[in-house]
C-alpha positions in Angstrom: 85.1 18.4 158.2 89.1 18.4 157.1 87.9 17.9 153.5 85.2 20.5 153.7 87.8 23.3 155.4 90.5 22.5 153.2 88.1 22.9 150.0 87.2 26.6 151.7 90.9 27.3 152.0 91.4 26.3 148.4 88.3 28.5 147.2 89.1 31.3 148.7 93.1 31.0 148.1 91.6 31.1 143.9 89.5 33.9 144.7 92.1 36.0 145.8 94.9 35.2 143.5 92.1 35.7 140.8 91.2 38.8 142.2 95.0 40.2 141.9 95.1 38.8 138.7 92.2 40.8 137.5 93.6 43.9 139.8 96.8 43.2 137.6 95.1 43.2 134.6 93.0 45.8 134.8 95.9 47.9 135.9 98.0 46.8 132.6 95.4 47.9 130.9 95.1 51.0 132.4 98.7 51.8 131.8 98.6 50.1 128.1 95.7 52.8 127.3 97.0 55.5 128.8 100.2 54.8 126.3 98.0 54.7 123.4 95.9 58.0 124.3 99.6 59.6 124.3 101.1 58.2 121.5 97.9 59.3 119.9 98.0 63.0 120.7 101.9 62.3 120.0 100.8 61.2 116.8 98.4 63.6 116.1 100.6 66.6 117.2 103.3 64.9 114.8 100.8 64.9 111.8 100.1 68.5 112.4 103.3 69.0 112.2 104.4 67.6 109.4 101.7 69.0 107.7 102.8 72.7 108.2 106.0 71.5 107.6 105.2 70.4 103.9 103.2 73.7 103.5 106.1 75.6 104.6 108.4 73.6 102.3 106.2 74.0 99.5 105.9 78.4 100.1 109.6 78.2 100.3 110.4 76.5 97.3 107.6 78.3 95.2 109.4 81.9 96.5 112.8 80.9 95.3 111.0 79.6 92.3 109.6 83.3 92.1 112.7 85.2 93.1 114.5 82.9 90.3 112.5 83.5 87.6 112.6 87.7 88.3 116.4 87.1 88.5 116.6 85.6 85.1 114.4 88.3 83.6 116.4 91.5 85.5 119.8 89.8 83.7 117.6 89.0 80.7 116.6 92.8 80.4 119.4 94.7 81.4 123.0 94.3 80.0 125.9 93.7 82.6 129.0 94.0 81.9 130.1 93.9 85.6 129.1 91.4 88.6 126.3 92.7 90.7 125.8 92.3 94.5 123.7 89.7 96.3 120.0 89.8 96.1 119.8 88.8 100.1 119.5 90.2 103.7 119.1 93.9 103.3 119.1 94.6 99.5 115.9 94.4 97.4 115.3 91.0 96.1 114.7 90.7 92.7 110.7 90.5 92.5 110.7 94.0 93.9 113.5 94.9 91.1 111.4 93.7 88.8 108.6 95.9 89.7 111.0 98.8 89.2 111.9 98.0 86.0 109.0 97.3 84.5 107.4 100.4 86.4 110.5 102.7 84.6 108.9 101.2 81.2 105.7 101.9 81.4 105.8 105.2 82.9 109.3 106.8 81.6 109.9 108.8 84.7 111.6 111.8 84.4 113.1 112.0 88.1 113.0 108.9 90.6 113.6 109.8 94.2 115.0 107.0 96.0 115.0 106.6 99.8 117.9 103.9 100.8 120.7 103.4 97.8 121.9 100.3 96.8 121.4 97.5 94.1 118.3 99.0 93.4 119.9 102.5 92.5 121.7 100.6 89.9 119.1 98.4 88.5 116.5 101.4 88.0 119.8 103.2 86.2 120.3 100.5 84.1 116.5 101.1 83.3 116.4 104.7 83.1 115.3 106.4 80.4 117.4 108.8 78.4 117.4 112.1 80.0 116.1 110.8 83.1 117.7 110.9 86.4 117.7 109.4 90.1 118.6 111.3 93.1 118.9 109.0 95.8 119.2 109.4 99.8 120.9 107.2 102.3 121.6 107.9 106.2 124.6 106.3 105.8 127.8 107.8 104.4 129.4 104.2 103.7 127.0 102.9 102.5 126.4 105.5 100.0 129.9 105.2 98.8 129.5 101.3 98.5 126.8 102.4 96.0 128.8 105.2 94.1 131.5 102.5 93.9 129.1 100.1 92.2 127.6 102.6 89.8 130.9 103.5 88.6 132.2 100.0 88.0 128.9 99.6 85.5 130.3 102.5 84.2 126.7 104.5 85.4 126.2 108.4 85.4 122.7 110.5 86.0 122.4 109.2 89.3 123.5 111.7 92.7 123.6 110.2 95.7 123.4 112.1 99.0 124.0 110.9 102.3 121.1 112.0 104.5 121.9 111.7 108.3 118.8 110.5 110.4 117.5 113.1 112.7 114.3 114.1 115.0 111.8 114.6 112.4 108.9 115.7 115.2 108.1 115.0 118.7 107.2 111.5 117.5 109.2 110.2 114.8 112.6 110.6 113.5 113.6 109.9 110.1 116.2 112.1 107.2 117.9 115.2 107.5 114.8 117.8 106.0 117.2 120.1 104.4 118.5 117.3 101.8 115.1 117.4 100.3 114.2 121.0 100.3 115.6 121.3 96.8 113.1 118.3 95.4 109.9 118.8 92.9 107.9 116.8 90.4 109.2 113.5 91.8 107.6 110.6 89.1 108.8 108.0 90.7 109.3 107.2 94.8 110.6 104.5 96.0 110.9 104.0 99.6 113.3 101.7 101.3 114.8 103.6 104.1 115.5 104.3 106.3 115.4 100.6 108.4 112.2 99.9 109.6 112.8 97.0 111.0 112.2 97.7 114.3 110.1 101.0 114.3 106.9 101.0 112.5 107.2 104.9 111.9 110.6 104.8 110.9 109.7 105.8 107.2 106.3 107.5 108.2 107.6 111.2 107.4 108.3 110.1 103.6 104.3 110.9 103.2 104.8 114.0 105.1 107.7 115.8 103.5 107.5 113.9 100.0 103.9 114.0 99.2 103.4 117.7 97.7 106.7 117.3 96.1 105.3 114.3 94.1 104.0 114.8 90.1 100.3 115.0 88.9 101.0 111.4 87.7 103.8 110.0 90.3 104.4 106.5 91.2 104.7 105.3 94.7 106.7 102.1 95.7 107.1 100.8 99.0 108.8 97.6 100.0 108.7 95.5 102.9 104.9 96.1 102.8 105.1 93.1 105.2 105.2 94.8 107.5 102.5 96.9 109.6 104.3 99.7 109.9 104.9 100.3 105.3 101.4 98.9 104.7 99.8 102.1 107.0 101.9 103.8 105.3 100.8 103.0 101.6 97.2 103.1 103.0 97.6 107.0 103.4 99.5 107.9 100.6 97.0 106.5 98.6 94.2 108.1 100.3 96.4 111.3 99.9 96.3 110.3 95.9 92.6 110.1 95.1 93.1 109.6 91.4 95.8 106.7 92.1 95.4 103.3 93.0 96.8 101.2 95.8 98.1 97.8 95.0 100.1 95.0 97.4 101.7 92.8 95.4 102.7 89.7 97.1 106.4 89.9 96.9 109.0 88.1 98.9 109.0 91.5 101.4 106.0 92.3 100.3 105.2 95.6 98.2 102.9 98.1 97.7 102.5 100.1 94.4 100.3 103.1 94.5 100.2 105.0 90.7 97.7 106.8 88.4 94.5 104.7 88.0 
């Protein structure tokens, strides 16, 4: 009877201990695959990752490749005899320099209007055909003087720069003083890069408005940051306004839009 109780006592003293065990062991388990279900999404999350990293890496290095190359051809193309400003931040970067020159080549303009002064104004001077001339508008009277500085270190001349205050263009928009344009006709080339539109999508809205029946039979529109929302809508209707043009977004560091005689 001893024997047989103290065999019970045994048994079930093995039972339990072997049920905690397996209690213990499931439990580990538990916890050991919950671990690997996080370390996967971990992983997975960290291959996704470095994924759009690489991509990222690889656009980045292809646009300076881009930007390099337009660089070399601007100094290529056009004689310097005197350093030029940084490509960066708020000047044009040289694909969209580029553009310009190449757009002065092919279709010798006879006056370019510009809308914001700057590196630009001298690189499409350097360009400009003989005869030719670029009047160019900037809301800012420093600014416009930084730019009549540079073009007379490069020793530049057909080129009038006017400072052109930003004011209430309509109930909806605001944009240049109207009277510095009232003088303006047969524009051949635009470019517009002002005023900032950085943080209002209509900020250069009224160039279309007050610009457009000032333009040439054959006049070239180019608009950078086309980026954006707010220069791309814009570029859509001038180019409907231009039925014998044609609209083109060329996929520029900014982005721009090109809009010229089909």
């Amino acid at each position: 009877m001893v024997d047989f109780t103290m065999s019970s006592w045994l048994t079930t003293s093995l039972l339990v201990v072997l049920l905690v065990l397996v209690a213990y062991i499931a439990r580990t388990v538990r916890n050991i695959g919950r671990k690997l279900n996080v370390t996967k999404k971990e992983l997975s999350q960290f291959k996704k990752d470095s994924q759009q990293a690489f991509k990222s890496n690889a656009a980045l290095q292809s646009d300076i490749y881009r930007q390099t190359e337009s660089y070399a051809q601007l100094v290529s193309l056009l004689e310097f005899s005197e350093p030029i400003p940084l490509t960066r931040s708020w000047a044009a970067s040289p694909d969209i320099l580029l553009t310009l020159v190449e757009s002065i080549r092919i279709h010798k303009p006879k006056l370019i209007v510009e809308l914001g002064s700057g590196l630009s104004t001298l690189i499409m001077a350097k360009a400009l055909p003989r005869g030719s001339r670029i009047i160019s508008f900037d809301h800012s009277a420093e600014f416009a003087q930084q730019t009549r500085d540079l073009l007379k270190r490069h020793s530049i001349k057909g080129v009038e720069i006017r400072v052109a205050p930003i004011e209430d263009y309509n109930s909806e928009m605001s944009w240049y003083s109207k009277k510095s344009f009232s003088d303006l006709k047969k524009i051949d080339m635009l470019l517009i890069d002002g005023p900032p539109g950085s943080k209002d999508p209509q900020a250069r809205a009224a160039a279309r408005i007050e610009l457009l029946s000032k333009l040439s039979p054959h006049a070239v529109v180019i608009i950078d940051d086309a980026n954006r929302d707010g220069e791309r809508a814009l570029a859509e209707a001038f180019a409907q306004d231009l039925p014998g043009h044609t609209l083109r977004f060329l996929r520029h560091e900014k982005g721009a839009a090109v809009i010229s005689p089909a």
